[in-house]
Phi, psi and omega in degrees: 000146204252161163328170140263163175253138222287126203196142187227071203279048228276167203221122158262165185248173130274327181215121200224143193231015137026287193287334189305319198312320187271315148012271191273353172297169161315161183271343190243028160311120178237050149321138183214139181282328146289006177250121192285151173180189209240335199258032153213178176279015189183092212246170161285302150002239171315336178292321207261345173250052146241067166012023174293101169245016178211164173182155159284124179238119196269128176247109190241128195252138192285139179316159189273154177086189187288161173275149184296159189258198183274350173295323173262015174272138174282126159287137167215046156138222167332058200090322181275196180190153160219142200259148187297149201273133197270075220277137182321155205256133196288121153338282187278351156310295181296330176312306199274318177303324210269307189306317187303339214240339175300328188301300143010261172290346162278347169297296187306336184280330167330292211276331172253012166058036172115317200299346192209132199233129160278123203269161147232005156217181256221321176293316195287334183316299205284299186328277207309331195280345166284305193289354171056069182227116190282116181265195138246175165216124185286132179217139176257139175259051194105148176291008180321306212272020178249137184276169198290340173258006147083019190312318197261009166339276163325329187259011155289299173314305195287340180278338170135001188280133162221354170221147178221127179256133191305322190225137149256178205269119166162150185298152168221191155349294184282322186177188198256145166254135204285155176311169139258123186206150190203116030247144165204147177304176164246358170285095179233016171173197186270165177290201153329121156273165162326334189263322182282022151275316191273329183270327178303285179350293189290322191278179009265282182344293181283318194104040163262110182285141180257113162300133191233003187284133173106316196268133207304170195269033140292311194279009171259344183251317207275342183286313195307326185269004181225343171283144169261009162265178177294139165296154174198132169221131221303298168190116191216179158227194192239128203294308168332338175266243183289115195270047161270172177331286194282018171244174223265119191282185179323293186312292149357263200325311165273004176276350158300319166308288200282316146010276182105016173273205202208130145251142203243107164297103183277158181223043173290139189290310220277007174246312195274343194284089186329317180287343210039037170271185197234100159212119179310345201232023156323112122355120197292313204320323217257354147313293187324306174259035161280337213258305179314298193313303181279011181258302208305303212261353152244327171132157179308321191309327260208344168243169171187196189274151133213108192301315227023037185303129159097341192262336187195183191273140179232155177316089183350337179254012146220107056044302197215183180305328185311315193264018200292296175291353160286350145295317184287341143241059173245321199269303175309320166295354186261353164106017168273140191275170148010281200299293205323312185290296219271344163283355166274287237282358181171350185263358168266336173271333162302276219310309177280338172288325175272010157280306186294328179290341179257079191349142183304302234234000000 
């Protein structure tokens, strides 16, 4: 792997799954967030030397039972696939999860003595993201652990949830999330329920931002007819490239665009792959040209990153928080100028978080 060359370039992420990693270590881990080490993509360390300093750090709580193996994925034919439909998750399972995992991340802020802080508003974001001081933004990656009458919304919100994604993909309460399947449309099921109607609402009502990642495109036309924020979706591609379930067709794209929202180029190879296969030795290029389709088909304002570090295979030549810059001159070798590289790499995601950040009402 070759350096990167030196840029000073600061990087918001959109979606990182960091906490699930620290979760699930062994009890007798002696992992440190502060210490550099190999065995996640995104230490305090390697963050500041990729310039990662702000991210949505997601608490996603993982299914009950074995993970499927390669035995259960259905082949269905040439290259495609479909991974077994994943069933919903018990309401206090998730609850318990999310709380155990908020502790988590106030451990970590605890623990580094100002270098890396959880924001709730929008000065503090733009202060640390200027001084390139690593912030977080607490994000639940589905609505499980919120009950169907939104009681404990607020007391999320007061604890520090500032992004809510509705669904990952399998249903809850609010709406369906899409398979994983490839190739496939993301029309795969019905929208909104009643309560993910009542739920779009209340974060508009408070200043959540709502994450559209995961969710199938009824309930992505049922979020577009009823929010008075920008669409954002975290970390998707663009179905045109690549047609799996969880990426984003023409259309989506442009009503993200017309928003004034944003999509976070997710970099999982098997979303970024025209073939959609999972191969690591995948080209930073072909991020890139997820990142062209949408500055081409909407304007440069409307993309930005969202990595998925920990959570999924990513191109073997950013591996980690580390190789970051090596997407910014990947982008640079492709004719984005300055200003453009600094709205992907982070001034497009303040943006849309402090349009979302301001109450409707």
């Amino acid at each position: 792997m070759t350096p990167h060359p030196p840029t000073d370039i600061p990087i918001f992420d959109g979606h990182n799954d960091l906490l699930l990693h620290i979760a699930q270590l062994p009890p007798d881990s002696d992992w440190s967030f502060l210490s550099e080490n190999e065995t996640a993509s995104i230490d305090l360390p390697r963050a500041l030397k990729g310039n990662l300093v702000g991210g949505i750090f997601a608490i996603f709580t993982p299914p009950l039972g074995e993970k499927p193996t390669e035995d259960d994925i259905e082949r269905t034919g040439e290259g495609g696939y479909a991974f077994p439909l994943v069933p919903a998750l018990p309401f206090e399972t998730a609850r318990q999860f999310t709380v155990d995992t908020m502790e988590i991340l106030a451990d970590l802020e605890r623990q580094s003595d100002g270098e890396f802080a959880v924001i709730r508003d929008i000065d503090a974001l733009r202060s640390r993201f200027a001084d390139q001081k690593m912030s977080a933004v607490l994000h639940f990656e589905g609505a499980e652990a919120i009950d169907e009458d939104l009681e404990l919304l607020s007391d999320y919100y007061d604890a520090g949830l500032r992004s809510l994604g509705i669904v990952w993909s399998r249903p809850n309460a609010f709406g369906h999330g899409v398979p994983f399947r490839y190739p496939c449309s993301p029309d795969t099921g019905p929208g909104l329920t009643e309560a993910g109607r009542r739920l779009v609402r209340a974060c508009n009502e408070m200043g959540i931002l709502l994450d559209l990642a995961h969710l199938n495109e009824a309930g992505f036309w049922d979020v577009a007819g009823l929010s008075t924020h920008p669409l954002v979706v975290s970390h998707a591609c663009c179905h045109a490239i690549c047609p799996s379930a969880r990426n984003l067709t023409d259309r989506q794209i442009d009503a993200i665009g017309e928003s004034n929202g944003l999509v976070g180029i997710n970099f999982f190879v098997g979303d970024l792959r025209e073939d959609g296969r999972f191969l690591a030795d995948t080209p930073v290029d072909v991020i890139v040209d997820h990142i062209d389709y949408v500055a081409d088909r909407v304007g440069i304002d409307h993309v930005g990153f969202g990595s998925d570090f920990d959570g999924a295979l990513v191109p073997s030549d950013i591996g980690d928080a580390t190789g970051l810059p090596r997407l910014v001159d990947a982008l640079r070798r492709r004719g984005y100028d300055e200003a453009a590289l600094r709205k992907v790499a982070g001034e497009n995601w303040l943006r849309v978080l402090e349009a979302s950040w301001k109450p409707c009402c």
